[in-house]
PDB file with one MODEL, atoms N, CA, C and O in Angstrom:
MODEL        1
ATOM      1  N   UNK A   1     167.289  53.427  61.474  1.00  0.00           N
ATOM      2  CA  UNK A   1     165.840  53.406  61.578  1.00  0.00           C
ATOM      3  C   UNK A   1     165.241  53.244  60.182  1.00  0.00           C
ATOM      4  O   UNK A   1     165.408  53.988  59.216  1.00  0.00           O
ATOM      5  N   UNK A   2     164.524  52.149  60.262  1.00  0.00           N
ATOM      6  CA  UNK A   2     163.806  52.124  58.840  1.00  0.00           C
ATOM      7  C   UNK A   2     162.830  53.227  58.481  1.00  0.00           C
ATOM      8  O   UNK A   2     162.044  53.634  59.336  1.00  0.00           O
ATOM      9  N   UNK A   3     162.848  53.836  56.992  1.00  0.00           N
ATOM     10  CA  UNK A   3     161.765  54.615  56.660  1.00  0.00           C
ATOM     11  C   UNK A   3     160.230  54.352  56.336  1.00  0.00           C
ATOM     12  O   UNK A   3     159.920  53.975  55.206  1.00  0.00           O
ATOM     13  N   UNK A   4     159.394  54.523  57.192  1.00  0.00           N
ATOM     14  CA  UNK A   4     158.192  54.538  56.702  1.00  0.00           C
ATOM     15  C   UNK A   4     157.713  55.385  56.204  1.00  0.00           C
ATOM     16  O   UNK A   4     158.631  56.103  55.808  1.00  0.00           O
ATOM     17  N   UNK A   5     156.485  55.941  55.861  1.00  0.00           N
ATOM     18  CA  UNK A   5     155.872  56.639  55.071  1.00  0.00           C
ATOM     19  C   UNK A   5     155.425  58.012  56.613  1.00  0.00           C
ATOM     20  O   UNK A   5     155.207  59.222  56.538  1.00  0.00           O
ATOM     21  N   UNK A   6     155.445  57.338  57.479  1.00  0.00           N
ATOM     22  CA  UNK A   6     154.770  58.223  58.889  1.00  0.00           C
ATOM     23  C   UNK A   6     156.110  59.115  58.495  1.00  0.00           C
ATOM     24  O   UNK A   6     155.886  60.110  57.806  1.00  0.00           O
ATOM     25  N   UNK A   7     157.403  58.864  58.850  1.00  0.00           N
ATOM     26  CA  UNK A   7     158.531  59.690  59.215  1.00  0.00           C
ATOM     27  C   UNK A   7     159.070  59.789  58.001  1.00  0.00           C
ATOM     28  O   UNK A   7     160.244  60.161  58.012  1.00  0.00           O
ATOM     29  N   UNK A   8     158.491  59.531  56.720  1.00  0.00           N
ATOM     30  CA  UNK A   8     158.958  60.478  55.713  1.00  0.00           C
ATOM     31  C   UNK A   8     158.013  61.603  55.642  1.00  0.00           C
ATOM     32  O   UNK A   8     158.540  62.676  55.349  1.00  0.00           O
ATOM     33  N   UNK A   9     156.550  61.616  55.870  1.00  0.00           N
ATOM     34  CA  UNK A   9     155.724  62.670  55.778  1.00  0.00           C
ATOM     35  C   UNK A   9     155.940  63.957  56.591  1.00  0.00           C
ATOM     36  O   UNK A   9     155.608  65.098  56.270  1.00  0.00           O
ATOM     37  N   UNK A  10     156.669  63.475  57.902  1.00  0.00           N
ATOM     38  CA  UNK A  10     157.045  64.385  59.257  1.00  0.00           C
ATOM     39  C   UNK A  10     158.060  64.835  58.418  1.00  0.00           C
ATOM     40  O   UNK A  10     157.906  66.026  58.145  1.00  0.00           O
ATOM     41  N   UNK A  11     159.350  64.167  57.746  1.00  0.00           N
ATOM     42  CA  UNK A  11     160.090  65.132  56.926  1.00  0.00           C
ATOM     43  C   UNK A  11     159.969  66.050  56.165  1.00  0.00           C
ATOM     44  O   UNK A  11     160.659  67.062  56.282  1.00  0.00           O
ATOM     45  N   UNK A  12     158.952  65.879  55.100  1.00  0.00           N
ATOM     46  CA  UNK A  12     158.564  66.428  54.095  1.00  0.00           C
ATOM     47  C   UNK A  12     157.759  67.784  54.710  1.00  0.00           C
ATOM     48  O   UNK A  12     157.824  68.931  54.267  1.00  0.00           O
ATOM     49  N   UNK A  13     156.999  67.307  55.839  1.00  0.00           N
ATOM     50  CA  UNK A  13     155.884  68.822  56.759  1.00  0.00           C
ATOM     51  C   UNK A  13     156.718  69.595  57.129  1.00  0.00           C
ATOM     52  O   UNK A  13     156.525  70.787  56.889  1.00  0.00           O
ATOM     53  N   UNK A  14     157.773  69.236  57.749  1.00  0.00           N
ATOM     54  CA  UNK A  14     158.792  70.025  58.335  1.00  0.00           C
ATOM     55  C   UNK A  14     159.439  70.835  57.486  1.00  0.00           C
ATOM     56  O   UNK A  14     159.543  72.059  57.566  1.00  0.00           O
ATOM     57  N   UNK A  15     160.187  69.581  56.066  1.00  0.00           N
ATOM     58  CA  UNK A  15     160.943  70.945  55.303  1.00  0.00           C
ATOM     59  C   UNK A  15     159.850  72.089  54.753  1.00  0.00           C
ATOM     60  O   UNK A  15     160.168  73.275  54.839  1.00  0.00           O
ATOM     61  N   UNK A  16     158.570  71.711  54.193  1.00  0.00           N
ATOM     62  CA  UNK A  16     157.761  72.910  53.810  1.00  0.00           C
ATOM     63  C   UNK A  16     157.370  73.641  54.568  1.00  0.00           C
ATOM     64  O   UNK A  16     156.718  74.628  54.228  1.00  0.00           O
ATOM     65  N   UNK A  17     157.641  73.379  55.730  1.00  0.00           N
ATOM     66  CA  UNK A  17     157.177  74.433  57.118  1.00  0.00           C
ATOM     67  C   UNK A  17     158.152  75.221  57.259  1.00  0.00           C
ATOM     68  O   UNK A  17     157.918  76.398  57.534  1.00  0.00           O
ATOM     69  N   UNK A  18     159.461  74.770  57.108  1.00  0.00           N
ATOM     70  CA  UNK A  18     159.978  75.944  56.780  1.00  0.00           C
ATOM     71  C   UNK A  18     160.882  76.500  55.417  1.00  0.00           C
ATOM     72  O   UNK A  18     161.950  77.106  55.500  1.00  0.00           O
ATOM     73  N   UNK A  19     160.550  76.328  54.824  1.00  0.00           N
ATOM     74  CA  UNK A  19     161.248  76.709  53.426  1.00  0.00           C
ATOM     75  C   UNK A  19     160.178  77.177  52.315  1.00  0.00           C
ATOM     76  O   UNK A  19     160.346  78.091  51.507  1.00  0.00           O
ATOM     77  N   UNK A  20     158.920  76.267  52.462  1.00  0.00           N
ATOM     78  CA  UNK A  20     158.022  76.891  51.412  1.00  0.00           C
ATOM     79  C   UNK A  20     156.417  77.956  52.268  1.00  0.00           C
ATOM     80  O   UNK A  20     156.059  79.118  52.074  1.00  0.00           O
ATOM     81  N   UNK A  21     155.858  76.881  53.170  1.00  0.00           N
ATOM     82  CA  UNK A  21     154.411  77.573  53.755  1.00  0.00           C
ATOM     83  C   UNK A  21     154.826  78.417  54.788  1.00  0.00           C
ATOM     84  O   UNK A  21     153.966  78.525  55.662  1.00  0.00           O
ATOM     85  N   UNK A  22     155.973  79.126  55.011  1.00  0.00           N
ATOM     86  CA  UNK A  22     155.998  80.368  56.190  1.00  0.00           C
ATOM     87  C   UNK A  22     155.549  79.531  57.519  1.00  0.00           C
ATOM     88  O   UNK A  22     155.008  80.319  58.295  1.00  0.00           O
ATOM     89  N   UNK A  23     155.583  78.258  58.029  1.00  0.00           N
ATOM     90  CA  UNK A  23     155.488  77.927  59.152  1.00  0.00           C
ATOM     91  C   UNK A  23     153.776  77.371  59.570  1.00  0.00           C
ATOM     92  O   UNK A  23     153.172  77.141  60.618  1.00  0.00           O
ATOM     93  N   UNK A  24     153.419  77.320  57.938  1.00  0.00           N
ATOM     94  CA  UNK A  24     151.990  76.769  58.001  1.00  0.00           C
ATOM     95  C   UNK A  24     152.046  74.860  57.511  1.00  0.00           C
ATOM     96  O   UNK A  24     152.732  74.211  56.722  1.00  0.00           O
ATOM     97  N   UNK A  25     151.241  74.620  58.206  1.00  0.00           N
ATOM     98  CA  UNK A  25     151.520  72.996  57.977  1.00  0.00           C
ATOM     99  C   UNK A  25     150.229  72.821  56.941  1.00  0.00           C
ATOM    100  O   UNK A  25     149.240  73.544  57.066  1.00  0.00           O
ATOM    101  N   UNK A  26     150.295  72.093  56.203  1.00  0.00           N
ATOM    102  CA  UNK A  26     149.203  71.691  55.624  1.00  0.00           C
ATOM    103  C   UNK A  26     148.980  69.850  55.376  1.00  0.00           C
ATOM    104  O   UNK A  26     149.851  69.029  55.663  1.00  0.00           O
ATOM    105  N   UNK A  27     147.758  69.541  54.849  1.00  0.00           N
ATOM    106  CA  UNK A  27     147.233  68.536  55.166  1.00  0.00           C
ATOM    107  C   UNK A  27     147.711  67.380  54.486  1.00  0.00           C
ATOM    108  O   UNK A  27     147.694  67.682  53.293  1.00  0.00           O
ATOM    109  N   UNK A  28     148.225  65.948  54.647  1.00  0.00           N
ATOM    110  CA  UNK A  28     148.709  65.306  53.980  1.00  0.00           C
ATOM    111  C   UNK A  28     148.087  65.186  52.465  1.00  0.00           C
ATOM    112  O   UNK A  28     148.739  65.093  51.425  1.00  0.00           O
ATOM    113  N   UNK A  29     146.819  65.208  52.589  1.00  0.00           N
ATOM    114  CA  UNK A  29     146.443  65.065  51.138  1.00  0.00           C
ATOM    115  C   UNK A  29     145.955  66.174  50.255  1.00  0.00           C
ATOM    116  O   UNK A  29     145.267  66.156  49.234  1.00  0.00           O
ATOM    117  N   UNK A  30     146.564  67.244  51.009  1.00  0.00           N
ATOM    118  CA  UNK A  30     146.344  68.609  50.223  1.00  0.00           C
ATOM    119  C   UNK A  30     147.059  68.611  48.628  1.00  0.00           C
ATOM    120  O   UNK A  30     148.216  68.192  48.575  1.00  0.00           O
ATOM    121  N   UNK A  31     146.614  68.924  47.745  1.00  0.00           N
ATOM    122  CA  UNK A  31     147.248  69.422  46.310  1.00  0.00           C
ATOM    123  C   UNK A  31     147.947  70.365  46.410  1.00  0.00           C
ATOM    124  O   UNK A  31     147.462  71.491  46.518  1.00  0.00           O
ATOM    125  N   UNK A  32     149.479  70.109  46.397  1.00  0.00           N
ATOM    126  CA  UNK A  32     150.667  70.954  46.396  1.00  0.00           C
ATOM    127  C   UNK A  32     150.764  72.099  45.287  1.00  0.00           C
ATOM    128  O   UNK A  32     150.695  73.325  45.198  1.00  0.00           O
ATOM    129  N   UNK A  33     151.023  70.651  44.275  1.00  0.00           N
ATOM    130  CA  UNK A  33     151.055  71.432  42.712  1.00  0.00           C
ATOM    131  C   UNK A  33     149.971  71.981  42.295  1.00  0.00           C
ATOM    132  O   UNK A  33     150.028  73.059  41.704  1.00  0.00           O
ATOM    133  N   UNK A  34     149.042  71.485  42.471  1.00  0.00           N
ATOM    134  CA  UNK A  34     147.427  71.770  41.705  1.00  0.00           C
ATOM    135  C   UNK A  34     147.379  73.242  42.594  1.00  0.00           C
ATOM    136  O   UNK A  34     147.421  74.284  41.940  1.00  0.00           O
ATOM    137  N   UNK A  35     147.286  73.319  44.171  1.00  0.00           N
ATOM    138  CA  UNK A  35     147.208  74.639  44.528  1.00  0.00           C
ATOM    139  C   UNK A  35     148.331  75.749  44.233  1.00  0.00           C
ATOM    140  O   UNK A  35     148.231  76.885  44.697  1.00  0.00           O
ATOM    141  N   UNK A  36     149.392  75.348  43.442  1.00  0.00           N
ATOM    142  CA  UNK A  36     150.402  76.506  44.079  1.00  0.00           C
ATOM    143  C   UNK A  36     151.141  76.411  45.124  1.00  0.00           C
ATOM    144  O   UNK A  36     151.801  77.404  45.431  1.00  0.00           O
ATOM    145  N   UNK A  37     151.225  75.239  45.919  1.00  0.00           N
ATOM    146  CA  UNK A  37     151.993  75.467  46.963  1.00  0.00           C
ATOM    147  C   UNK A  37     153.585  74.846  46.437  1.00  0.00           C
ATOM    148  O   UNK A  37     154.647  75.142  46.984  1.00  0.00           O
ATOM    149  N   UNK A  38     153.481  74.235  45.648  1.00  0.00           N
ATOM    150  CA  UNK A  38     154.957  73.669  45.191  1.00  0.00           C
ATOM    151  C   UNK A  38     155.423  74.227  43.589  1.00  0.00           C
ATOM    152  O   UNK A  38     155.378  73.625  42.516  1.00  0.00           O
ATOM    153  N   UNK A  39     155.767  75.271  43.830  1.00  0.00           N
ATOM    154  CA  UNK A  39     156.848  75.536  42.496  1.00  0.00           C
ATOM    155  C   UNK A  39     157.775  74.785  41.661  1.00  0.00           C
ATOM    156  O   UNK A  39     158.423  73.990  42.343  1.00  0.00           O
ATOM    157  N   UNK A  40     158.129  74.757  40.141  1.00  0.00           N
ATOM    158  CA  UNK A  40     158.772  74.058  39.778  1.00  0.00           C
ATOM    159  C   UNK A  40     160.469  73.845  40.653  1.00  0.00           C
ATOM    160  O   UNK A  40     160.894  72.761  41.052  1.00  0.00           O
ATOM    161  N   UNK A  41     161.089  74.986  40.761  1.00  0.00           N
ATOM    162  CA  UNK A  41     162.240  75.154  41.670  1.00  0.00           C
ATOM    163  C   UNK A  41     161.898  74.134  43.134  1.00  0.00           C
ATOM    164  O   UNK A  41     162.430  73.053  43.386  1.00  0.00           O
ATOM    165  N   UNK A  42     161.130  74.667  43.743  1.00  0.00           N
ATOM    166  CA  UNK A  42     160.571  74.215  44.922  1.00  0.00           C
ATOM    167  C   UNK A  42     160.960  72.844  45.231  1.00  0.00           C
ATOM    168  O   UNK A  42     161.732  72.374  46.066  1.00  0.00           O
ATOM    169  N   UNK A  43     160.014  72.190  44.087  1.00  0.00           N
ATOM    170  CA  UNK A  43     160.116  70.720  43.863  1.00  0.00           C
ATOM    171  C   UNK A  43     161.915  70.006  43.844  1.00  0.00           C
ATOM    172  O   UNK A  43     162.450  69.064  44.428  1.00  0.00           O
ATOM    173  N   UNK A  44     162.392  71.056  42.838  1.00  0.00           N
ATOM    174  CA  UNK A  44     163.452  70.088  42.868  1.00  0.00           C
ATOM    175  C   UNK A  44     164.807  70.763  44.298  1.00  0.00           C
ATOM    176  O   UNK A  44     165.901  70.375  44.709  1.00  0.00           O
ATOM    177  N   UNK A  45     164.226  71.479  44.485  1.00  0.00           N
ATOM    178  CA  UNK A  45     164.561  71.915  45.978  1.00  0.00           C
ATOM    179  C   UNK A  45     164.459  70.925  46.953  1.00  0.00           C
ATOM    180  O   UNK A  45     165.332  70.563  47.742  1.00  0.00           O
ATOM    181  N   UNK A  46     163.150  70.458  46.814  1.00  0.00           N
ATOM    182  CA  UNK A  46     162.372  69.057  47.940  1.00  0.00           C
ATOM    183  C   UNK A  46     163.186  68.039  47.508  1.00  0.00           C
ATOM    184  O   UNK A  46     163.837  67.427  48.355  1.00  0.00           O
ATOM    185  N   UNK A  47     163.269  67.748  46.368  1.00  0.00           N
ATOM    186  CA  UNK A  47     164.161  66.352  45.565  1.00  0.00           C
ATOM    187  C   UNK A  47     165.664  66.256  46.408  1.00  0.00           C
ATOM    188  O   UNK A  47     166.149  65.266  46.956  1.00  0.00           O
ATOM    189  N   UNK A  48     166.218  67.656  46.305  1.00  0.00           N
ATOM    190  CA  UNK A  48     167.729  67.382  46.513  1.00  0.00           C
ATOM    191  C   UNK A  48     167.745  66.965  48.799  1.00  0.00           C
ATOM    192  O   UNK A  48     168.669  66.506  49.470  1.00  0.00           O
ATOM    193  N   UNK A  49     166.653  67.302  49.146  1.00  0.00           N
ATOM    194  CA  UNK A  49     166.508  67.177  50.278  1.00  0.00           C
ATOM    195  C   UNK A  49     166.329  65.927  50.721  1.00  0.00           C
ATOM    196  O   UNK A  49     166.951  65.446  51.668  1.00  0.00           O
ATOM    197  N   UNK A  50     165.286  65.218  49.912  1.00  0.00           N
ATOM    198  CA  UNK A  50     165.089  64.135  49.860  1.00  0.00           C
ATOM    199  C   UNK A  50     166.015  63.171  49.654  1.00  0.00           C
ATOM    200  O   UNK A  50     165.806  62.098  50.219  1.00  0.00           O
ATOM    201  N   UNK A  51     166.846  63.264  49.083  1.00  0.00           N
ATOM    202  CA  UNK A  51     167.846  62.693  48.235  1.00  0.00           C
ATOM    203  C   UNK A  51     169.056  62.370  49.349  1.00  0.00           C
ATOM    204  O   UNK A  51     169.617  61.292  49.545  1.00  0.00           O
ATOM    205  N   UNK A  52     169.237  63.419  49.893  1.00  0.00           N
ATOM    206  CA  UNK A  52     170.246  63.954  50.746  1.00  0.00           C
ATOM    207  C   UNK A  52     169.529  63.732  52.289  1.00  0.00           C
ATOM    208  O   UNK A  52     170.379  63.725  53.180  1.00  0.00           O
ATOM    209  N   UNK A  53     168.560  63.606  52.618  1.00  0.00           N
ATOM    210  CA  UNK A  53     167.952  63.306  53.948  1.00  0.00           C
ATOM    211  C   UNK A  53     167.839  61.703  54.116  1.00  0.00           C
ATOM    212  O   UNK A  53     167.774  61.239  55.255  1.00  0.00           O
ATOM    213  N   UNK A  54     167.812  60.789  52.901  1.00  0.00           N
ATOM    214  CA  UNK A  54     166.972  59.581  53.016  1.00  0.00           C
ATOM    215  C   UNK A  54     167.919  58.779  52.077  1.00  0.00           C
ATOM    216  O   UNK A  54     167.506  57.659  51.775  1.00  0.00           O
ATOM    217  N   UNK A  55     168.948  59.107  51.637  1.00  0.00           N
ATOM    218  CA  UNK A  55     169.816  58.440  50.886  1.00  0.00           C
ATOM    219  C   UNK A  55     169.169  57.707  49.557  1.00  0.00           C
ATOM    220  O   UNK A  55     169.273  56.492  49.392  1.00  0.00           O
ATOM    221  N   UNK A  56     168.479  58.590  48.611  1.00  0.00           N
ATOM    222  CA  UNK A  56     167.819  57.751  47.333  1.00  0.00           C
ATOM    223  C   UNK A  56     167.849  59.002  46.704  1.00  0.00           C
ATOM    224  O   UNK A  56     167.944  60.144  47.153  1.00  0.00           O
ATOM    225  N   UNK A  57     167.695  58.307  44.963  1.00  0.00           N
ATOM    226  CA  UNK A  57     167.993  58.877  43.835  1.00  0.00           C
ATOM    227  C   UNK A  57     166.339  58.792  43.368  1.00  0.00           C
ATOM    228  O   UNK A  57     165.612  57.802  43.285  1.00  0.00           O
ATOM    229  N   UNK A  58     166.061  60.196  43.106  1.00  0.00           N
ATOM    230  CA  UNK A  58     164.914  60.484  42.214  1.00  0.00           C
ATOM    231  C   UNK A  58     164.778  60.637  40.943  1.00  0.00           C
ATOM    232  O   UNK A  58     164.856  61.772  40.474  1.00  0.00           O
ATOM    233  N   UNK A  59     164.539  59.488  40.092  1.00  0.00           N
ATOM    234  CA  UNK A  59     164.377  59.636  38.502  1.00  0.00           C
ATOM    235  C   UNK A  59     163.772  61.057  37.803  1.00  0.00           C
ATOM    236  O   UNK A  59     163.420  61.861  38.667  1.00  0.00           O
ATOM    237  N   UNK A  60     163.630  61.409  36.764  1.00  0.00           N
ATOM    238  CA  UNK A  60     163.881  62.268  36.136  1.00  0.00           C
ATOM    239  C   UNK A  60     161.966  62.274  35.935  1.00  0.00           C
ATOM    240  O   UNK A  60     161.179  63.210  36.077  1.00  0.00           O
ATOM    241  N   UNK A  61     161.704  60.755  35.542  1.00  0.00           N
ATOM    242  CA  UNK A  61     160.485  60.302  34.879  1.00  0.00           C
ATOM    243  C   UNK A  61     159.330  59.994  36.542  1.00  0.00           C
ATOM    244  O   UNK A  61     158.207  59.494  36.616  1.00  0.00           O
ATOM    245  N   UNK A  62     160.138  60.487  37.514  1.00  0.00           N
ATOM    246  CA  UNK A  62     159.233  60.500  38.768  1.00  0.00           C
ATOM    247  C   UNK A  62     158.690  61.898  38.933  1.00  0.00           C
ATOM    248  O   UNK A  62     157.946  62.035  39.904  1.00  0.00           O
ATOM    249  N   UNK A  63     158.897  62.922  38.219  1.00  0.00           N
ATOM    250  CA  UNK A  63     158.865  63.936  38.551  1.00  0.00           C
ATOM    251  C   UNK A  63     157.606  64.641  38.319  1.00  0.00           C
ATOM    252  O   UNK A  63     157.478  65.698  37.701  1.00  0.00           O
ATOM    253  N   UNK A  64     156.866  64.082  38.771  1.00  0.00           N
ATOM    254  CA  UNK A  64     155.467  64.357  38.090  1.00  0.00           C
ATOM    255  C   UNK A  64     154.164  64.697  39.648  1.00  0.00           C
ATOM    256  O   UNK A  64     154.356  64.749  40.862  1.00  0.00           O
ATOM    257  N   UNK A  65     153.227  64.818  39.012  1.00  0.00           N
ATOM    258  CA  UNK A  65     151.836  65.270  40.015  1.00  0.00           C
ATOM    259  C   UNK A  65     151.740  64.154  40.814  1.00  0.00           C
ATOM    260  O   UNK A  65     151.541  64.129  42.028  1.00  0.00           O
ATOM    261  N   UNK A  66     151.960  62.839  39.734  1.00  0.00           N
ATOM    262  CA  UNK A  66     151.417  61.885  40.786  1.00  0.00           C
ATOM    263  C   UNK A  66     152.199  61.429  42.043  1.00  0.00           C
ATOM    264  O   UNK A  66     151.615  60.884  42.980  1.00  0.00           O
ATOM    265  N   UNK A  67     153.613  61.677  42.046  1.00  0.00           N
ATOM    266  CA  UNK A  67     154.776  61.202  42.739  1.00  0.00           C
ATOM    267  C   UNK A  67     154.571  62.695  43.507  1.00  0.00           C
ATOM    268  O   UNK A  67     154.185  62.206  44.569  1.00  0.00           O
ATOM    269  N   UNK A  68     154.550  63.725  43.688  1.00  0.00           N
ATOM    270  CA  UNK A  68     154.842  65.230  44.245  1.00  0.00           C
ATOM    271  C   UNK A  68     152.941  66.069  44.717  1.00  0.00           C
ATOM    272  O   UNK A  68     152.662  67.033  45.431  1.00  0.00           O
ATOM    273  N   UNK A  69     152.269  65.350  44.105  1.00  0.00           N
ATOM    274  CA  UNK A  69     151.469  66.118  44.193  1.00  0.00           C
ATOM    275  C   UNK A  69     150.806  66.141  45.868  1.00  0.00           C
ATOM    276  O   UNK A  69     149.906  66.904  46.219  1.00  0.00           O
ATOM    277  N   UNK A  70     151.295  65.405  46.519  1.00  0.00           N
ATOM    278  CA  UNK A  70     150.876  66.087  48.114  1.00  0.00           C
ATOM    279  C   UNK A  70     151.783  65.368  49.301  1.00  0.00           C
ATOM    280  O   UNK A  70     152.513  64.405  49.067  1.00  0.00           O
ATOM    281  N   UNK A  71     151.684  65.771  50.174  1.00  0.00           N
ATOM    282  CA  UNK A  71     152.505  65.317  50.898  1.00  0.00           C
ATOM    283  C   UNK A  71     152.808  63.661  51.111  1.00  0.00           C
ATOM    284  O   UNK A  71     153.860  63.027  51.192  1.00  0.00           O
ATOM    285  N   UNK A  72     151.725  63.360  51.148  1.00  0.00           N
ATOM    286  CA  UNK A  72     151.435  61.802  50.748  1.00  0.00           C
ATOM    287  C   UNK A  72     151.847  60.982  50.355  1.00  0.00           C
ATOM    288  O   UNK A  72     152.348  59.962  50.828  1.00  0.00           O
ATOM    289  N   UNK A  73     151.529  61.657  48.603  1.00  0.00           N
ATOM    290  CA  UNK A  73     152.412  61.136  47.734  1.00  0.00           C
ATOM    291  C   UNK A  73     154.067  61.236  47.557  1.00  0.00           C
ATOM    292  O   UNK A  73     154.909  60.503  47.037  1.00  0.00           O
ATOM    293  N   UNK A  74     154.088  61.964  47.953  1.00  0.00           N
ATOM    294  CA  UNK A  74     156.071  62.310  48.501  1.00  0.00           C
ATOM    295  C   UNK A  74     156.580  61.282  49.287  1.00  0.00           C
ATOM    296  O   UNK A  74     157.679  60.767  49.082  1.00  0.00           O
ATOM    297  N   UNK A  75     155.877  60.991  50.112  1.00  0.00           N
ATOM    298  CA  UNK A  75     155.708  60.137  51.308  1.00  0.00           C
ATOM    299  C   UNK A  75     155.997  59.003  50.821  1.00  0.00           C
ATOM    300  O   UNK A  75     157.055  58.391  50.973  1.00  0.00           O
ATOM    301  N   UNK A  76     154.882  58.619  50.099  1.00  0.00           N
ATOM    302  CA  UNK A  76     155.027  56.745  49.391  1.00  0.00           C
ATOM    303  C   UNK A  76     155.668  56.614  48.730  1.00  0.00           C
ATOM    304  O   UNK A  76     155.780  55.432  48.403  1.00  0.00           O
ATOM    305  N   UNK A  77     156.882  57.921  47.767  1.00  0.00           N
ATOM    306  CA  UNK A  77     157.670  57.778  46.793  1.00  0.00           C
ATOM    307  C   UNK A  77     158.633  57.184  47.328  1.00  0.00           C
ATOM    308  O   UNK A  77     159.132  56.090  47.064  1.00  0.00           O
ATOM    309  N   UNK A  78     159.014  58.332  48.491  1.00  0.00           N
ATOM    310  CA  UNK A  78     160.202  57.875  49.612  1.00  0.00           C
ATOM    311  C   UNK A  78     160.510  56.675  50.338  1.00  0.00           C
ATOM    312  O   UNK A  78     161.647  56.349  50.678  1.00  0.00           O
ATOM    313  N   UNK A  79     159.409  56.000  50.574  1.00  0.00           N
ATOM    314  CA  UNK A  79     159.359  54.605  51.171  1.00  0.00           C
ATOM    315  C   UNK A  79     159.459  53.740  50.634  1.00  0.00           C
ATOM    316  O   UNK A  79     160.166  52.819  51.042  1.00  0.00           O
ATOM    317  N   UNK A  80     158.677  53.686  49.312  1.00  0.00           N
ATOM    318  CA  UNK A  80     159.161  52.816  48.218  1.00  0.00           C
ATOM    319  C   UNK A  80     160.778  52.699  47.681  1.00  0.00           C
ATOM    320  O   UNK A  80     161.362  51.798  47.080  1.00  0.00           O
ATOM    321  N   UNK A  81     161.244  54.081  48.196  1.00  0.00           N
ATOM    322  CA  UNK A  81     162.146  54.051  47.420  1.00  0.00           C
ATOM    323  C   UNK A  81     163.529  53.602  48.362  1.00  0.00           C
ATOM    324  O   UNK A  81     164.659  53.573  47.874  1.00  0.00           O
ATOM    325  N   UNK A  82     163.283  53.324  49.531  1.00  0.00           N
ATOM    326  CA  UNK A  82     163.896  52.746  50.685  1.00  0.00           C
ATOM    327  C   UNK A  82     163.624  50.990  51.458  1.00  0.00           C
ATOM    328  O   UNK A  82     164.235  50.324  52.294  1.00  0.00           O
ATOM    329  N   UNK A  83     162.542  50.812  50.733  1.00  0.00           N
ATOM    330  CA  UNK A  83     162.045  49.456  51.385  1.00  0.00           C
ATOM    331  C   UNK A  83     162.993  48.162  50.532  1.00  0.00           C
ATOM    332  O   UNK A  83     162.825  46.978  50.826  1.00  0.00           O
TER     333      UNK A  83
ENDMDL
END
């Protein structure tokens, strides 16, 4: 199944639903980092998931607000990084 950005975002809601927000979903374009909801650990917690869920390698120099900072953006990293 090819990755789009729809069923990488359903990935990404899911793992923070349960590993980081206690089973709270939040909004695709919510601010992860900016609120607190994504820890430095966290993040590269999400990375190795990502990595390991979707078969792609996350640069070092991706690791930033703009690539992580909401679900979204996680989203379009992932697709890009599969298309």
């Amino acid at each position: 199944m090819a990755v789009t950005t729809e069923n990488a975002a359903a990935a990404v809601q899911n793992w923070l639903t349960g590993n980081v927000t206690g089973g709270r979903e939040v909004a695709e374009d919510y601010p992860l980092i900016e609120n607190g909801v994504l820890t430095s650990l966290q993040t590269v917690e999400l990375v190795t998931f990502l990595e390991d869920r979707f078969d792609i390698m996350v640069d070092d120099d991706e690791f930033d607000e703009e690539n992580f900072g909401s679900v979204a953006a996680i989203a379009g990293l992932v697709a890009s990084k599969t298309s």
